[in-house]
C-alpha positions in Angstrom: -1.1 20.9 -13.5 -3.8 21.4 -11.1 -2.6 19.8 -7.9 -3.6 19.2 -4.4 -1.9 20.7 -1.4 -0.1 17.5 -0.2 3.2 18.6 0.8 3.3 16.7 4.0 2.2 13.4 2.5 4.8 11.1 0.4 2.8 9.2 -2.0 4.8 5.5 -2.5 4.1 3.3 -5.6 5.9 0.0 -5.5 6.7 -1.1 -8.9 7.4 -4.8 -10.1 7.0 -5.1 -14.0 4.2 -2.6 -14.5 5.8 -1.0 -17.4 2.5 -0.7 -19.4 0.7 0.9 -16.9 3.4 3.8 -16.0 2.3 6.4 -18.2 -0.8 6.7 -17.2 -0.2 5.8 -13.7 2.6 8.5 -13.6 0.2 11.2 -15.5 -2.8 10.5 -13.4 -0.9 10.9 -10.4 0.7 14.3 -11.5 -3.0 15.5 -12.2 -3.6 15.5 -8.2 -0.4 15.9 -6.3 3.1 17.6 -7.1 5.9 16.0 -8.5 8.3 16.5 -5.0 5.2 14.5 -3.3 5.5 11.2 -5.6 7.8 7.9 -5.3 7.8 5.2 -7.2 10.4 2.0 -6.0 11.0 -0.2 -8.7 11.4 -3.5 -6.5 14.0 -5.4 -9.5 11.8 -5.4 -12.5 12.4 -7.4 -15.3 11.1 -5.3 -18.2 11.2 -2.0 -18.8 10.1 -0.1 -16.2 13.0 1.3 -14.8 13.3 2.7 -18.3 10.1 4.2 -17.6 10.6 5.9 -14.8 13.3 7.7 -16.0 11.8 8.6 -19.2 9.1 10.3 -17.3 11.6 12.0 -14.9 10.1 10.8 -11.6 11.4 10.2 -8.5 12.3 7.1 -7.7 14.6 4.2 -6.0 15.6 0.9 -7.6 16.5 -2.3 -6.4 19.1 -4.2 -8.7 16.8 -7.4 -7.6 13.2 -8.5 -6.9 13.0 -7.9 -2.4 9.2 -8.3 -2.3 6.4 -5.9 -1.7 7.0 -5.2 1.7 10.9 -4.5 1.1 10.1 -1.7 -1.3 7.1 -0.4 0.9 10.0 -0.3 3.8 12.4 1.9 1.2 9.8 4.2 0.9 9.0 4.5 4.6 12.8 5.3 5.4 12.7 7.8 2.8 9.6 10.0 4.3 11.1 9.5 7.5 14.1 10.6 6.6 13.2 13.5 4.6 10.3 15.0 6.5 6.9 13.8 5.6 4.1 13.6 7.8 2.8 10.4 6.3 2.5 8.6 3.3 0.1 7.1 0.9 0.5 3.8 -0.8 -0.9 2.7 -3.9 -0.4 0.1 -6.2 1.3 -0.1 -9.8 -1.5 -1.9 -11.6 -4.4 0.7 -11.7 -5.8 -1.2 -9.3 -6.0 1.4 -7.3 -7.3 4.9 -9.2 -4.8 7.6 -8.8 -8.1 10.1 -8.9 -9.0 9.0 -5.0 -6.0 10.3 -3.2 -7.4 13.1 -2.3 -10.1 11.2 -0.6 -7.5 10.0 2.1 -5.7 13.8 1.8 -9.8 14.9 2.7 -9.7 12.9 5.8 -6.0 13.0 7.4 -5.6 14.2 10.9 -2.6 13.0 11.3 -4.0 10.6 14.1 -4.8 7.3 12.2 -4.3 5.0 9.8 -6.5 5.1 6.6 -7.5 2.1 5.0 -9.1 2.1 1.0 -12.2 -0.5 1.6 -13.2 -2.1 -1.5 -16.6 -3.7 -1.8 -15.8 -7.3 -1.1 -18.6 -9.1 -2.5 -19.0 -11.9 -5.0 -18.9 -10.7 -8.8 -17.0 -7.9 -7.9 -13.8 -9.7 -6.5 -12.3 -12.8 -7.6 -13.4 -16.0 -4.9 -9.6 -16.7 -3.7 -9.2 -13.6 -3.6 -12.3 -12.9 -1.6 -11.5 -15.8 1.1 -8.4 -14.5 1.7 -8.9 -11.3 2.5 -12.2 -12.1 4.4 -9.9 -14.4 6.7 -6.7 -12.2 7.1 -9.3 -9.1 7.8 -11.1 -11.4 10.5 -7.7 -12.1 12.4 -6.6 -8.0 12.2 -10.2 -7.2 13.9 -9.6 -9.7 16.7 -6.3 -8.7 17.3 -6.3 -5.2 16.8 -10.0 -4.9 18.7 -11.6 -2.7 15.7 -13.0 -4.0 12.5 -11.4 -4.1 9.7 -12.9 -5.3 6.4 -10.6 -5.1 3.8 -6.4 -6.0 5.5 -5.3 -7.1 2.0 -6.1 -3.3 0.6 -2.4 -1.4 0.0 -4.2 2.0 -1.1 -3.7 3.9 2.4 -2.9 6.4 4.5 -0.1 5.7 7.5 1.4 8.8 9.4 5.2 8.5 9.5 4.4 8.6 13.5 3.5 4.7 13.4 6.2 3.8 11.1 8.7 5.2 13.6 7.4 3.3 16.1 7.2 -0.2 14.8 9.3 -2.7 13.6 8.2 -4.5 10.8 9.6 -7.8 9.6 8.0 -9.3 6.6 8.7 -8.8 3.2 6.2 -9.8 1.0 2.5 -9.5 0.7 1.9 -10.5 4.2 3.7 -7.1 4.9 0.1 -4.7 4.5 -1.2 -7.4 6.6 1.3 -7.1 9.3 1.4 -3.7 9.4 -2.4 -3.4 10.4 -2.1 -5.9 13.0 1.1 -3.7 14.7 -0.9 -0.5 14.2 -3.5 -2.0 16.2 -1.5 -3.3 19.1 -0.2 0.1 19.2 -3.9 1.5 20.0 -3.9 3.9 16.4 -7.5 4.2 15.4 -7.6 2.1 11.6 -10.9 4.0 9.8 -12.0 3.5 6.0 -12.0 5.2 3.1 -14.4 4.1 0.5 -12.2 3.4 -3.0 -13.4 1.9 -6.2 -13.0 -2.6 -6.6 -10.7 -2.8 -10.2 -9.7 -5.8 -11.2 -9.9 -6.1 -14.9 -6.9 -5.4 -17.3 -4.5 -5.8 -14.4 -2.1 -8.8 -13.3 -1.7 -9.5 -9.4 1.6 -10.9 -8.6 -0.4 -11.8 -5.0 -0.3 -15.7 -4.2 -3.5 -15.9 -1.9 -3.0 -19.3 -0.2 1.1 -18.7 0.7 0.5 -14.9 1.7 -2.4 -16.0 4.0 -0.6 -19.0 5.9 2.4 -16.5 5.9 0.6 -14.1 7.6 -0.9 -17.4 10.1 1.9 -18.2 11.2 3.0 -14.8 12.0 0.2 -14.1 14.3 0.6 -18.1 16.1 4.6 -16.5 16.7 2.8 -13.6 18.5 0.4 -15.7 20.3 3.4 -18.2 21.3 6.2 -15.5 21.7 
């Protein structure tokens, strides 16, 4: 196994009926950081992923019921808190997000900011709900977090366990990423981007563009208002 010095950084994979794409998700991952470094959170899967997990002798957590995204991204925040990590990346389940780049964001941590994975969001490459989404929610972070960001929908990042100590963060579901740019921002950490590869075939999103989006609205009209 020919792995990266990452011993600081927790890498957190949120896992909601991915069960076809474990194996190789779990063995691409083991290819580039050590076992001790990798979470996965199964957030109340219906198939057999759990099974999965344990078959492969990860590390993980598991919720008896489907939370949301952002309820298993906060499990795996307490845990690197509460067991000594510096920061943490998160990926997704699907392959959406290549395993082979996290050293990309290991490359470029200083510890000081908040590393986004910036696809190329461009017609032909990204599906066109998809594409308005993101290109809206990202719009509203810039404004509000006075840097631009072109990609808020992105979960492949970098966050030091320094900002997750200092913010609260209340939503659950996919809004969650979203939210948790906007805070970083308000709290003056720098957001920068690291180039990652735009994958979208042979994977299901369980991502609801239209809800998500006015989700995250109305979240930034109760912190205009509140």
């Amino acid at each position: 196994m020919n792995t990266l010095p990452s011993k600081n950084v927790l890498v957190i994979v949120p896992v909601y009926n991915a069960e076809q794409h474990l194996p190789d998700l779990i063995q691409r991952c083991r290819r580039v950081i050590d076992d001790s470094c990798l979470l996965l959170i199964n957030d109340g899967s219906t198939d057999n992923s759990l099974a999965v997990m344990r078959d492969h002798d990860v590390n993980y957590l598991s919720f008896p019921n489907n939370r949301g995204k952002g309820a298993a991204l906060k499990a795996g925040f307490d845990y690197a808190t509460n067991h000594g990590f510096e920061a943490v990346v998160t990926l997704d389940a699907d392959l959406q997000h290549l395993p082979e780049e996290i050293p990309r964001f290991l490359d470029h941590n200083d510890g000081l900011r908040l590393l986004l994975g910036t696809r190329r969001i461009k017609k032909g490459l990204m599906p066109p709900e998809r594409r308005l989404s993101n290109n809206l929610t990202s719009l509203i972070v810039s404004v509000f977090s006075s840097q631009r960001v072109r990609d808020s929908q992105s979960g492949f990042r970098l966050i030091p366990t320094s900002l997750l100590r200092s913010t609260r963060l209340k939503t659950v579901n996919y809004d969650f990423e979203s939210e948790l740019l906007f805070k970083a921002g308000a709290l003056g950490y720098r957001i920068a981007e690291v180039p990652i590869s735009t994958v979208y075939e042979g994977s299901h999103s369980f991502i609801s563009p239209l809800a998500d989006t006015l989700r995250f609205i109305r979240q930034m009209w109760r912190r205009i208002w509140n």
